[in-house]
N, C-alpha and C positions, 0 to 999 in steps of 0.2 A: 443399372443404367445410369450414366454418366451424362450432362447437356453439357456443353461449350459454347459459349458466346465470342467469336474473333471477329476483332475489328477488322475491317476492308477497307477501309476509306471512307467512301459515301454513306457507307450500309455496313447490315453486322449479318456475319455466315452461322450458320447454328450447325455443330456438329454434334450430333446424337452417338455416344458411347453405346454399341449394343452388349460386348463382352464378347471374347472369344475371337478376338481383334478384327473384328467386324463396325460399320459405322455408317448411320446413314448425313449425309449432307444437305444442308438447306441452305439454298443461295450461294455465290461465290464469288462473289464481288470481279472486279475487273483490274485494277491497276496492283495490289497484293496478291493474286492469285498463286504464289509462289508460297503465299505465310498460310493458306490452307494447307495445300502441298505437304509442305514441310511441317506441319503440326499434325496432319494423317498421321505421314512415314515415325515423325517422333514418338507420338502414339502407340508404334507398334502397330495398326492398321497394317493390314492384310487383305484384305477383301471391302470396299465399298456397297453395299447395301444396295443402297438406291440415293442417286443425288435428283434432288426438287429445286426446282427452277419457278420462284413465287409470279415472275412476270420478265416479260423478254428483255428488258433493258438492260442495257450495257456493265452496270454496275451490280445487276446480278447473277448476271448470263456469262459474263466473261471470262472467268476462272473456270469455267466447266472444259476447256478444251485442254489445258494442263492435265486436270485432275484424271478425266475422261484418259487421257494417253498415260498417265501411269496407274490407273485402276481401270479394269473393265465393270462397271455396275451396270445392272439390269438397265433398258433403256431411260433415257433421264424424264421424268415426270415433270408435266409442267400443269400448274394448278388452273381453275378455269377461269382463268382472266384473257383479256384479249394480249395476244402476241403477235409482233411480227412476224411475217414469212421469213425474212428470211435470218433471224435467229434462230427461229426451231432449225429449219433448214440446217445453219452453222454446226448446230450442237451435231444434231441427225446422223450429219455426212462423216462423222470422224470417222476414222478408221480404226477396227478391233483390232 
């Protein structure tokens, strides 16, 4: 098991190496949502885990709809803190 730490801007994404190009996702920043993307796919990443969602805000929530359209992971986890309606909602509605 491999961790990554990628900067986002505001915040930092934590990408858990499982092996077997596999990978779970924490957080995904909003304005680089393209430099998780693309560090998945360079990776070698094949299949997303499960992507965690620490709290609804913009600069963590918002790289999830990229990632979400080129990985299908189990539905995305959001930890128990208070979140907006309608960013769960955002994540919720993509399309498989």
């Amino acid at each position: 098991m491999e961790i990554f730490f990628l900067d986002v801007g505001q915040g930092t994404c934590q990408v858990i190496m499982l092996g077997q190009r596999r990978a779970i996702v924490v957080d995904c920043g909003l304005r680089n949502d393209r430099l998780v993307l693309q560090f998945l796919q360079r990776s070698g990443i094949e299949f997303l885990e499960r992507l965690i969602v620490s709290h609804s805000h913009d600069d963590h929530i918002g790289g999830a709809v990229s990632i979400m359209g080129a990985y299908q992971p189990r539905p995305p986890s959001f930890l128990p803190v208070p979140a907006t309606r309608t960013a769960i909602l955002a994540v919720m509605s993509l399309k498989r």
